[in-house]
C-alpha positions as CSV (number, residue, x, y, z in Angstrom):
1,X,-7.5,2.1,-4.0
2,X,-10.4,0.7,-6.0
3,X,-10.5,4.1,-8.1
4,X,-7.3,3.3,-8.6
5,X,-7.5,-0.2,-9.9
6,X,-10.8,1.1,-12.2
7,X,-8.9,3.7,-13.6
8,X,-5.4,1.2,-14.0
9,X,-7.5,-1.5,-15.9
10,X,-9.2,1.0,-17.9
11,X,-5.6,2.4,-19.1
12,X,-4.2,-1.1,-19.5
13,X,-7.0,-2.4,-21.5
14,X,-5.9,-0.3,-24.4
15,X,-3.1,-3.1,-24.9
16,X,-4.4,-5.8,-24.5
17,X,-5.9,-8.4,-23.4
18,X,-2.5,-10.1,-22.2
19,X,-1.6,-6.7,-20.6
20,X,-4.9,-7.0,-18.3
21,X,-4.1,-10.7,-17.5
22,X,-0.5,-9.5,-16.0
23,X,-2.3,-6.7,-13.7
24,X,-4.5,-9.6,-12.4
25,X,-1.6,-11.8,-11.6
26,X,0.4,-8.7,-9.7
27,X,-2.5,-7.0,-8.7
28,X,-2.4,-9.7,-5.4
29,X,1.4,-8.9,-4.9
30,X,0.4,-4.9,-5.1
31,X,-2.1,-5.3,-2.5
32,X,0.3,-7.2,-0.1
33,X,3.2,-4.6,-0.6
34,X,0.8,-1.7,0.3
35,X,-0.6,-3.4,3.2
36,X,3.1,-4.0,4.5
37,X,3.7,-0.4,4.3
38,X,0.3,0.4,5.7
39,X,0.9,-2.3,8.8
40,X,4.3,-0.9,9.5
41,X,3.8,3.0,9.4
42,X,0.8,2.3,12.0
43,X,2.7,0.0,14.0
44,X,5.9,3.1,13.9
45,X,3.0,5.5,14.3
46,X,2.2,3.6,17.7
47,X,5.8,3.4,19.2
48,X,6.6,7.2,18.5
49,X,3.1,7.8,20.2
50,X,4.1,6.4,23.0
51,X,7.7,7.7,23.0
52,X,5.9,11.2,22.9
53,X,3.4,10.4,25.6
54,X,6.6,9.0,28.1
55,X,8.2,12.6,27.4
56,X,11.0,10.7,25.6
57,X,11.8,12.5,22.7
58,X,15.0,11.2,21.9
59,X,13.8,7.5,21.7
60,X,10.7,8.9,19.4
């Protein structure tokens, strides 16, 4: 995700230097979004694991 954010900021900077000042403000709110997804695909991850390991597939 850093690679990422290098590579974003180095593409932004070409417009601007109000265009870099928005990605700072959002970057925050991009960070929290991921780490939603993150949290609930391990968390879904988990439950299906265990579905598996109980042999019940249908609640998986």
């Amino acid at each position: 995700m850093a690679l990422y954010n290098i590579i974003d900021t180095f593409w932004v900077a070409r417009l601007g230097y109000q265009a870099i000042a928005a990605l700072t403000v959002v970057l925050p709110y991009h960070v929290l979004v991921i780490a939603i997804g993150v949290g609930t695909g391990i968390g879904i991850s988990a439950l299906a694991s265990r579905r598996f390991g109980e042999r019940n597939i249908e609640a998986a």
